[in-house]
C-alpha positions as CSV (number, residue, x, y, z in Angstrom):
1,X,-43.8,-58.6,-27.0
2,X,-43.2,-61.2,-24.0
3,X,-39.7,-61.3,-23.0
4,X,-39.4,-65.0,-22.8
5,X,-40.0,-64.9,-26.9
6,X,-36.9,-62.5,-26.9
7,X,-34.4,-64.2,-25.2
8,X,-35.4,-67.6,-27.0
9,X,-32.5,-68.6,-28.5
10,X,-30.2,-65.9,-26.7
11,X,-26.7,-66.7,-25.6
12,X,-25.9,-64.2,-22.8
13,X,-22.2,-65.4,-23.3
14,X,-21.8,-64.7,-27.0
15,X,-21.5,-60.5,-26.9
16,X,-23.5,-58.7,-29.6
17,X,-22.1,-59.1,-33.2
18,X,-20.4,-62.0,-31.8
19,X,-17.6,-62.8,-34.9
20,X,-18.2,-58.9,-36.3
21,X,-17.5,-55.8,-35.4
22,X,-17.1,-54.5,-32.0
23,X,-20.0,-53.4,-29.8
24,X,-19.3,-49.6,-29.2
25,X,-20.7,-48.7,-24.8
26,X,-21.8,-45.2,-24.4
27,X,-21.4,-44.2,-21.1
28,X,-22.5,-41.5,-18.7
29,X,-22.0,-40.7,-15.2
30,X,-23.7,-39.0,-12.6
31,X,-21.6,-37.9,-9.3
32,X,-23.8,-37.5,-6.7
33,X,-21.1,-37.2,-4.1
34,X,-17.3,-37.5,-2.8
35,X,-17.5,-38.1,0.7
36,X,-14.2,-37.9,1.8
37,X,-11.1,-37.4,-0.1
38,X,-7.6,-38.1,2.3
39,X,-4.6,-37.5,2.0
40,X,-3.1,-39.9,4.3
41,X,-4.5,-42.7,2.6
42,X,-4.2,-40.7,-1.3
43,X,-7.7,-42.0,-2.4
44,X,-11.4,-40.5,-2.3
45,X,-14.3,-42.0,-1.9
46,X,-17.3,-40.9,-4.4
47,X,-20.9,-42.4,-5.1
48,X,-21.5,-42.6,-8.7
49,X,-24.4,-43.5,-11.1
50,X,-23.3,-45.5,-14.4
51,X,-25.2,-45.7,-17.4
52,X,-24.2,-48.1,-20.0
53,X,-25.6,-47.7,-23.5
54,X,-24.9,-50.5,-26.3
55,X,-27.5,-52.2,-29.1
56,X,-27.9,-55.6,-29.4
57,X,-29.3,-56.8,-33.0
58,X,-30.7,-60.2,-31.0
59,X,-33.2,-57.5,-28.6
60,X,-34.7,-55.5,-31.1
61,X,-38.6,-55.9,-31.6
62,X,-41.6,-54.0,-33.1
63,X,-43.0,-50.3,-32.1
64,X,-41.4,-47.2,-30.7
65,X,-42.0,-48.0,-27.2
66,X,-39.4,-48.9,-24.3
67,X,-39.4,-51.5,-21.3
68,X,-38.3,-51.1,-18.5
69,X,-37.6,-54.6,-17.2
70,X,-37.0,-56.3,-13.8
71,X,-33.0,-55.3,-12.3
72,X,-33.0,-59.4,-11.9
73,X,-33.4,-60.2,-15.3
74,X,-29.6,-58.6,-15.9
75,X,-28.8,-62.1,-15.4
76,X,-29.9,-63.5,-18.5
77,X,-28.5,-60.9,-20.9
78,X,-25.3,-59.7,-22.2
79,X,-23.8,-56.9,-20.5
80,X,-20.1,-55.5,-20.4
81,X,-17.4,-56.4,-18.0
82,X,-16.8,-52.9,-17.0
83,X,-14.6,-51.8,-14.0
84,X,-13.5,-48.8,-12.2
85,X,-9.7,-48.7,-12.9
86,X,-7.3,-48.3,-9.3
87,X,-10.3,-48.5,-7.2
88,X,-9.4,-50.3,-3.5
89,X,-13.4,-50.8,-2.6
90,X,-16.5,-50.9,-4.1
91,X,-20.1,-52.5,-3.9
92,X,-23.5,-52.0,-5.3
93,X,-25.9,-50.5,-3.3
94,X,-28.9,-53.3,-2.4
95,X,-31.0,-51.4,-0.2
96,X,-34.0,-52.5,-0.7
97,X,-33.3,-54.2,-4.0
98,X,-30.0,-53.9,-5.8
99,X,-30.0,-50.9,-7.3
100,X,-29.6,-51.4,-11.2
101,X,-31.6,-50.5,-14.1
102,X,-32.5,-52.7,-17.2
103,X,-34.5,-50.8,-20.1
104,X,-35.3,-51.9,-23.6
105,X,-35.6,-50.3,-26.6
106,X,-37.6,-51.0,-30.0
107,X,-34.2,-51.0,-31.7
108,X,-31.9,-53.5,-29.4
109,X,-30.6,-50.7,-27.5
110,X,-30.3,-51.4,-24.1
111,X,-29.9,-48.7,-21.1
112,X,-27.7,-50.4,-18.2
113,X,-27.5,-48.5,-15.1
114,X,-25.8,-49.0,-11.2
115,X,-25.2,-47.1,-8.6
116,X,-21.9,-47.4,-7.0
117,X,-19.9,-46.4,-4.1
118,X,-16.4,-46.6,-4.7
119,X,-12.6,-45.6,-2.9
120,X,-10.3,-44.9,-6.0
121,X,-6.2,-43.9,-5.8
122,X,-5.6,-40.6,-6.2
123,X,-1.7,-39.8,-6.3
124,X,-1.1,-36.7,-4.9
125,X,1.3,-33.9,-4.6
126,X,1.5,-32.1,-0.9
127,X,4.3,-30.1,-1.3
128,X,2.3,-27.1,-1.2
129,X,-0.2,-28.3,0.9
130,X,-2.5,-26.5,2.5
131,X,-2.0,-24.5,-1.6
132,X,-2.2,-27.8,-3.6
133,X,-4.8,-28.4,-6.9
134,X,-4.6,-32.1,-6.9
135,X,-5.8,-33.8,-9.9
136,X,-7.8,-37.1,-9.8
137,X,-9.5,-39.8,-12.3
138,X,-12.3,-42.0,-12.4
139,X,-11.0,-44.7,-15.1
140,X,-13.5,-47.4,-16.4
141,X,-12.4,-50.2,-18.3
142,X,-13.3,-53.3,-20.1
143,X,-11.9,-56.4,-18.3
144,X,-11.7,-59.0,-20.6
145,X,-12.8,-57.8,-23.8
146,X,-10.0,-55.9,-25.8
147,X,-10.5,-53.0,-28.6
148,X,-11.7,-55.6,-31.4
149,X,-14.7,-57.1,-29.3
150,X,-15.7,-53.7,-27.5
151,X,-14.9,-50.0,-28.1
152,X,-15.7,-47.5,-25.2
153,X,-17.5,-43.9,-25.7
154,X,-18.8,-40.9,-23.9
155,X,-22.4,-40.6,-24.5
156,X,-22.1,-36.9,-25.3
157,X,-18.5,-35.6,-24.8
158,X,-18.0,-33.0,-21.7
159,X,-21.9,-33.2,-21.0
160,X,-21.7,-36.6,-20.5
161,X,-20.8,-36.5,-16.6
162,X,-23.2,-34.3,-14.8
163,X,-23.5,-33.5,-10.8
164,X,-19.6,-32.8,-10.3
165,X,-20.1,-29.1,-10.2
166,X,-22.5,-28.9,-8.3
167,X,-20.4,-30.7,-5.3
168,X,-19.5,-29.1,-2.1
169,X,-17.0,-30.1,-0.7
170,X,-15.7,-29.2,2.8
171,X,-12.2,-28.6,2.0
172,X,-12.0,-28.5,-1.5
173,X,-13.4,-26.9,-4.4
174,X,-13.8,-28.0,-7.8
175,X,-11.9,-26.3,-10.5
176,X,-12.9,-28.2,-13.6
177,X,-13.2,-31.5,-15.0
178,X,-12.5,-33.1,-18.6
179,X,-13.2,-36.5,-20.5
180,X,-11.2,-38.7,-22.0
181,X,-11.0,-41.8,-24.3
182,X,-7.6,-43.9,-23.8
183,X,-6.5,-47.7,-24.2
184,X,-5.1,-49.2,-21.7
185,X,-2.1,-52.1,-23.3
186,X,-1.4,-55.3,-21.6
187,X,0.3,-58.1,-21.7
188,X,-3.3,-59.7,-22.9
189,X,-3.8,-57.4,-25.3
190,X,-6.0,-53.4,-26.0
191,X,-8.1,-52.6,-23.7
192,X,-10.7,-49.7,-24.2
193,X,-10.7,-47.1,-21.3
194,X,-12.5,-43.9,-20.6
195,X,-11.2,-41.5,-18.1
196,X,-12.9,-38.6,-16.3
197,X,-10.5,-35.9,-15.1
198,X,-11.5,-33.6,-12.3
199,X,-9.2,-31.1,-10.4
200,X,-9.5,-30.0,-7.1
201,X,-8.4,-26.7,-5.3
202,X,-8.1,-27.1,-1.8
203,X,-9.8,-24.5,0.8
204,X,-6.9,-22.6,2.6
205,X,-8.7,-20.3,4.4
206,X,-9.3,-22.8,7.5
207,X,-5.5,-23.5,7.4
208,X,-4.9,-19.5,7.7
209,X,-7.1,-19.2,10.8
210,X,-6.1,-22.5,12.4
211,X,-2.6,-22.8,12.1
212,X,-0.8,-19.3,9.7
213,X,-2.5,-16.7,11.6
214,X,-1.5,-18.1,15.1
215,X,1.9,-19.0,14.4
216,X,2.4,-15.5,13.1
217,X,0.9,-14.4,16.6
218,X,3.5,-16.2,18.6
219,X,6.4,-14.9,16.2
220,X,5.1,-11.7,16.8
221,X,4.8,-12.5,20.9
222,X,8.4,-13.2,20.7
223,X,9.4,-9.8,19.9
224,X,7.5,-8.4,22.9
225,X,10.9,-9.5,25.1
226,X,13.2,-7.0,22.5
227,X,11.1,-3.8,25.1
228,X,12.1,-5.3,28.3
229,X,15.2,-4.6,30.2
230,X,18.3,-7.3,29.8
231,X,17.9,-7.4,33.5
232,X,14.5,-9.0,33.8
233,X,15.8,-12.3,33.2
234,X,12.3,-14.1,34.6
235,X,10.6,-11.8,32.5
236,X,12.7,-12.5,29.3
237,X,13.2,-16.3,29.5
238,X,9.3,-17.2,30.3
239,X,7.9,-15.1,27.0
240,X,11.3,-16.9,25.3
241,X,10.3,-20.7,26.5
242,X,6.5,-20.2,26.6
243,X,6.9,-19.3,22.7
244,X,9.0,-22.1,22.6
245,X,6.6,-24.7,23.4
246,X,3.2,-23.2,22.3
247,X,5.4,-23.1,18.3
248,X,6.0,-27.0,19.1
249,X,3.0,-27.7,20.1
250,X,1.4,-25.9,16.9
251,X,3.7,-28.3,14.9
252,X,2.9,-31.5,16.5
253,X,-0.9,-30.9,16.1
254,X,-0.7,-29.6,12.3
255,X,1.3,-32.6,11.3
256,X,-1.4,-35.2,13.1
257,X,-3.5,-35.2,10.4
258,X,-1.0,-36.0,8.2
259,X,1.0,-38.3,9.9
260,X,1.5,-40.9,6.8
261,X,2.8,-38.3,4.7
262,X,5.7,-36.9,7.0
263,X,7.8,-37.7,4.3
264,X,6.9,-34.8,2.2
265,X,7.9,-31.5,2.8
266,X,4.9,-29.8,3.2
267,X,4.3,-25.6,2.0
268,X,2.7,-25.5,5.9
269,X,5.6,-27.1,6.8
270,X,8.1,-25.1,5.5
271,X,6.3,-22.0,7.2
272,X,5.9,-23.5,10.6
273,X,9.8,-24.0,10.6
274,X,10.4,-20.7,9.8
275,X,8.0,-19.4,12.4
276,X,9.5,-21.8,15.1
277,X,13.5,-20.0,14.1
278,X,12.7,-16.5,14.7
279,X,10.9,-17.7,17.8
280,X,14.3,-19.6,18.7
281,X,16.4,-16.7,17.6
282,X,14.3,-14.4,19.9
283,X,16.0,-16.6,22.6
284,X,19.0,-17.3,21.8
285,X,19.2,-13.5,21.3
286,X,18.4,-12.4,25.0
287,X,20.9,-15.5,26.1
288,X,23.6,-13.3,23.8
289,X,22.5,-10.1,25.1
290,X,22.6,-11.1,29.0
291,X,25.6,-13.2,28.6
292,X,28.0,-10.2,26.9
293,X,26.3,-7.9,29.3
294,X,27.6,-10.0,32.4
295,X,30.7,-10.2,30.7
296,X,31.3,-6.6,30.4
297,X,30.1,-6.5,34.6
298,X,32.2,-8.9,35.1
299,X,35.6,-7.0,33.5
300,X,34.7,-3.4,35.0
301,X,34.8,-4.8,38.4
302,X,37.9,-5.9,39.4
303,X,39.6,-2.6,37.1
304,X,38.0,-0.6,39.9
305,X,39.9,-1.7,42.9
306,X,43.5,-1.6,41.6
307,X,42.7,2.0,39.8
308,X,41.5,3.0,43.6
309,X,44.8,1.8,45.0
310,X,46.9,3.1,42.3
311,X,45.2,6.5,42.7
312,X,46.1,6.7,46.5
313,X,49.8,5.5,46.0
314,X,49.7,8.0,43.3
315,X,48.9,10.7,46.2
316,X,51.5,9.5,48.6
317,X,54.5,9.2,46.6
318,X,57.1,12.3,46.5
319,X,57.6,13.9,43.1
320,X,61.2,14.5,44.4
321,X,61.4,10.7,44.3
322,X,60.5,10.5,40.8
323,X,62.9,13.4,39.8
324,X,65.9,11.2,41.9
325,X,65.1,8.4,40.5
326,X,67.7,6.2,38.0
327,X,68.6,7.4,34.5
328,X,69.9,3.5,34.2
329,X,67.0,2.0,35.2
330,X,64.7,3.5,32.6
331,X,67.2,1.8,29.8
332,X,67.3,-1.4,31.7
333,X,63.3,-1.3,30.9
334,X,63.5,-0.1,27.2
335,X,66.0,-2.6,26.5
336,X,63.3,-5.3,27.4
337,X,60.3,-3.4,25.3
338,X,60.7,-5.9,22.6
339,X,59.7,-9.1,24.5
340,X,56.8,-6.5,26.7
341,X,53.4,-8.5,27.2
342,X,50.2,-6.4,27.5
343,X,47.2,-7.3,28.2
344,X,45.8,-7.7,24.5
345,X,48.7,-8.5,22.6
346,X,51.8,-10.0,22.3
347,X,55.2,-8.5,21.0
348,X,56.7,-11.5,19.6
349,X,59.7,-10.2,17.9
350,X,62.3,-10.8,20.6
351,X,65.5,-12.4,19.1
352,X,66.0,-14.7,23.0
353,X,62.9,-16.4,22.2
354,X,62.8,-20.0,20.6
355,X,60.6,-20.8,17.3
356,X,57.8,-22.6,19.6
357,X,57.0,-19.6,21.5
358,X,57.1,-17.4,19.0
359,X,53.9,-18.9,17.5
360,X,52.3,-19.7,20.4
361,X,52.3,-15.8,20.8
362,X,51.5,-15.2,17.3
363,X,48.5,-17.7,17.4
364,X,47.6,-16.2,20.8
365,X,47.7,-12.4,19.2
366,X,45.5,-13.9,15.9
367,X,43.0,-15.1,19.0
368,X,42.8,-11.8,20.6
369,X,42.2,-10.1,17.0
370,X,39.3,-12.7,16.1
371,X,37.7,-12.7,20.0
372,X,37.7,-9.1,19.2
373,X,35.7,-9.0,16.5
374,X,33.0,-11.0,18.3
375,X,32.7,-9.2,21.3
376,X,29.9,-6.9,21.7
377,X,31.0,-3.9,22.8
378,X,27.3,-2.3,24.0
379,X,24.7,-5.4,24.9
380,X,21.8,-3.0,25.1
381,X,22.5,-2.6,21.1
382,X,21.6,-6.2,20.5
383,X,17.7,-5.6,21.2
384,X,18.1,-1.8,19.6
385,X,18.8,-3.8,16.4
386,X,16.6,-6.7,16.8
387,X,13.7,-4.6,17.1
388,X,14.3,-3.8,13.5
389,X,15.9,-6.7,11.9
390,X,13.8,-9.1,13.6
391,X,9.8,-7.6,11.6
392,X,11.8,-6.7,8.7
393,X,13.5,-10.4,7.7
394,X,9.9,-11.6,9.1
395,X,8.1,-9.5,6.5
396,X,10.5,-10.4,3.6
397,X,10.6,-14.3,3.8
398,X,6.8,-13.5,4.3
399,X,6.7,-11.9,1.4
400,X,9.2,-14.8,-1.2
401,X,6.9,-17.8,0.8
402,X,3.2,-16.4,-0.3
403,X,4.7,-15.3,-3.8
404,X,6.2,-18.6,-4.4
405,X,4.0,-21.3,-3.4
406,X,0.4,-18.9,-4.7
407,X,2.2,-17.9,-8.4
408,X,4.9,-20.6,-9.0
């Protein structure tokens, strides 16, 4: 039958059962691919095939064939307002005509199908980026036409989107995918929506060779100054600054990709600032190290002159001196024992002296006690220990970072 005797009389802005019952829209999709997905910007782009299904009782005609008609003949039928729900930008392809399909059945069915390129919002979670599933949607809805003029369908459930597993992605990989038939309520009223739900697993085997694996390397590197001598200091303090800089550097460039998205808290994150501490407690524990050993070298050295002195004025004095010496004067000195300052602490129970000075010299004692506990008595223990302690916390927070963010 001609097509001019079909559309005489056809209103292409009255819908089908115009008055009735709602038209019911099978729909279909074919992904034929995502070409980018970011983070930064939380939406992916993907380039998508639509079929539209839907029978019109005004089309239908004689014999069991099927036409397929002219793309720019769309304009003078019916078709559905559909739109792709959050999407920033999309067009219809046009090379070399605009690419839409138009086929007729016997019965009034009519097959409606465009291909699309689209950039659709994609909220996503990055707190354990670079071990994140994110979950995304492809929405279609009916514009203007609520749930009593048009209901929504998938054409054959699951098996109605096709192409998405086959997809390969460069840093992601598709878990698995689901349909969905929703309404959307607005202000205007019901509005039929279908939703495809895919999930995607995120590659982190490029991350573990680009930025794990060396930043473990320079923790690692760090330790190699626990084996040198505290008296290397050039030594020491280059393998301390050089680890220094190459961590921060490793930071800066890990976080350029992402740098719309510093406000999360990132899993890679999270390990990079562990990495960069022990590389910072590496050197801040040679600058402990060298400092109490210079302060022990510093104490010994001016103990060995007066005890070289003493020992020669020792040798020189008369022992028949010491036996004539005064029975008085030795009671003269106990009777001052109680008010005696050493050199580490302060006997400051003497009855002649006032309230202020007696806790000056008690605060001064508690001083000495609390100095004491922080001083180091062997320096060259420091890297004994840290050769030990150092791996083994390493290993442990190694151990609660990969069991958290992989299992929890």
């Amino acid at each position: 039958p001609g097509f001019e005797n079909l559309t005489m009389g056809y209103n292409k802005y009255l819908r089908p059962y115009f008055g009735g019952e709602p038209v019911q829209i099978a729909t279909s999709l074919d992904i034929a691919s995502i070409s980018s997905i970011s983070e930064s910007d939380m939406d992916y782009t993907a380039t998508i095939y639509l079929r539209q299904r839907w029978t019109d009782p005004r089309l239908v005609f004689d014999g069991n064939k099927s036409f397929t008609l002219d793309a720019r003949l769309v304009e003078l039928l019916w078709v559905p307002d559909t739109y792709i729900v959050e999407s920033k930008r999309s067009f219809l392809h046009d090379i070399t005509m605009g690419n839409r399909l138009i086929r007729l059945f016997s019965n009034g069915t009519i097959l409606y199908a465009l291909r699309i390129t689209t950039t659709v919002a994609c909220n996503m979670d990055l707190s354990k980026y670079p071990m994140d599933t994110q979950t995304c949607r492809l929405q279609l809805e009916s514009w203007g036409y609520d749930e009593n003029d048009v209901t929504f369908m998938w054409l054959r459930g699951n098996d109605s989107v096709h192409g998405i597993e086959k997809l390969q992605l460069s840093q992601y990989t598709v878990e698995r995918y689901y349909t969905l038939v929703s309404k959307s309520q607005q202000e205007t009223g019901s509005y039929p929506r279908l939703i495809l739900q895919f999930e995607l697993r995120r590659n982190v085997l490029y991350f573990i060779l680009e930025t794990y694996v060396p930043s473990t390397l320079l923790v690692m590197l760090s330790w190699v100054s626990f084996w040198i001598t505290l008296d290397s200091v050039p030594a020491r303090t280059c393998i301390g600054v050089t680890t220094v800089l190459s961590m921060t550097t490793l930071m800066i460039g890990s976080r350029s990709s992402l740098s719309k998205t510093n406000c999360f808290i990132k899993a890679i994150d999270v390990y990079l600032g562990i990495c960069f501490s022990f590389i910072f407690g590496a050197l801040v524990e040679y600058a402990v190290a060298h400092y109490s050993s210079s302060q022990k070298c510093a104490a010994k050295a001016p103990q060995e002159g007066p005890a070289n002195e003493l020992t020669k004025e020792m040798e020189e004095v008369n022992i028949a001196n010491i036996l004539n010496s005064s029975i008085t004067s030795y009671k003269q000195k106990i009777s001052f024992t109680s008010i005696e300052i050493s050199s580490d602490n302060v006997n400051c129970s003497g009855l002649t002296m006032k309230t202020h000075e007696k806790i000056k010299c008690v605060l001064r004692n508690k001083m000495h006690r609390i100095m004491g506990y922080f001083t180091i008595q062997n320096p060259s223990n420091v890297d004994h220990y840290s050769k030990l302690l150092f791996p083994l916390f390493f290993m442990l927070i190694n151990v609660f970072y990969w069991a958290y963010y992989l299992y929890f």
